[in-house]
N, C-alpha and C positions, 0 to 999 in steps of 0.2 A: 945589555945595559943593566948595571946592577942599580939601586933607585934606595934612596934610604929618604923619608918621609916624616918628618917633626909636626906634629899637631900640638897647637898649645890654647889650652882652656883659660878660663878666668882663675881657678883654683887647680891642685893640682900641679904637681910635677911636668913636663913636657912627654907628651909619648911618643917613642921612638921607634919607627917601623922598618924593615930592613926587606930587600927584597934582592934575589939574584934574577939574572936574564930569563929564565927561561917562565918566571913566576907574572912580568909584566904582561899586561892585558894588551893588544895591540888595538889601536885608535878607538875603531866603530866600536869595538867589545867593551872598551874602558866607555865611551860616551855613553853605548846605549846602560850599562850597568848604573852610572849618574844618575840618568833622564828617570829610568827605575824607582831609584831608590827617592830621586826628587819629588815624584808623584807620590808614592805611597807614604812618603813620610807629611803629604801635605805642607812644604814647604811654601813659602812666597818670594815671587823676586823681590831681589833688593832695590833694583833700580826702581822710579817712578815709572817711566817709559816700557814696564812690563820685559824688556828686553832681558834675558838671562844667559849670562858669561859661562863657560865650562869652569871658571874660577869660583864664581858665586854659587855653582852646584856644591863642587870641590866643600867650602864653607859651606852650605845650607846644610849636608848633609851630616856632616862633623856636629854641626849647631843640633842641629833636631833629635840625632842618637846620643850625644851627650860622651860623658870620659867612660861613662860605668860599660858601654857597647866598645869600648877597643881593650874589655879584660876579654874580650870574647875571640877567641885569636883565627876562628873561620872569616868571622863579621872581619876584624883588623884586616887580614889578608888580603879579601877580595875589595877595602876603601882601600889598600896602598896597592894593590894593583889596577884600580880603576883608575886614580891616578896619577901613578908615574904614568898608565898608558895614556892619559889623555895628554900631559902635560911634556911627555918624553924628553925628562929630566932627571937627571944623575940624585941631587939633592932639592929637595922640596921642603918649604915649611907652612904648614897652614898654623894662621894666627886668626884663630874664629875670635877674640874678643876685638878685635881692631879691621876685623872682615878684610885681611889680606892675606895671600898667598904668591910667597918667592920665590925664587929659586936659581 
């Protein structure tokens, strides 16, 4: 599955992530790399209910590293492979200023 990934900030241009099959993280590997980066980035759920979506990761993570972490094309890589793998979706868009993600 080839997987192309649109993040878009409050400022800034949309960043456009591009991924062939063989680059996707499959499931556990794309959740457990989230859960990761959720922790150390000190993120918080969004819900009241403490409950946290693989969507609201997907967004926290984007939120907390900011646009200037996807000039970084390792970092880039391994959030559009984590994912397309969780979300196992041809095209994806995270809209961190409106806290949704389509596709």
């Amino acid at each position: 599955m080839q997987a192309r990934i649109t993040v878009i900030f409050e400022t800034g241009a949309p960043i456009e992530l591009q991924l062939d099959s063989a680059e996707v993280l499959n499931f556990e590997a794309a959740r457990r790399w989230l859960d990761e980066q959720f922790v150390r980035l000190e993120c918080e759920p969004l819900r009241g209910s403490g409950k946290i979506l693989l969507a609201d990761k997907i967004i926290q993570v984007a939120a907390a590293m900011g646009p200037a972490a996807f000039a970084d094309p390792a970092w880039a890589l391994d959030y559009a492979r984590a994912t397309a793998g969780a979300l196992s979706k041809a095209l994806i868009k995270v809209d961190v200023p409106r806290l949704a993600v389509s596709y």
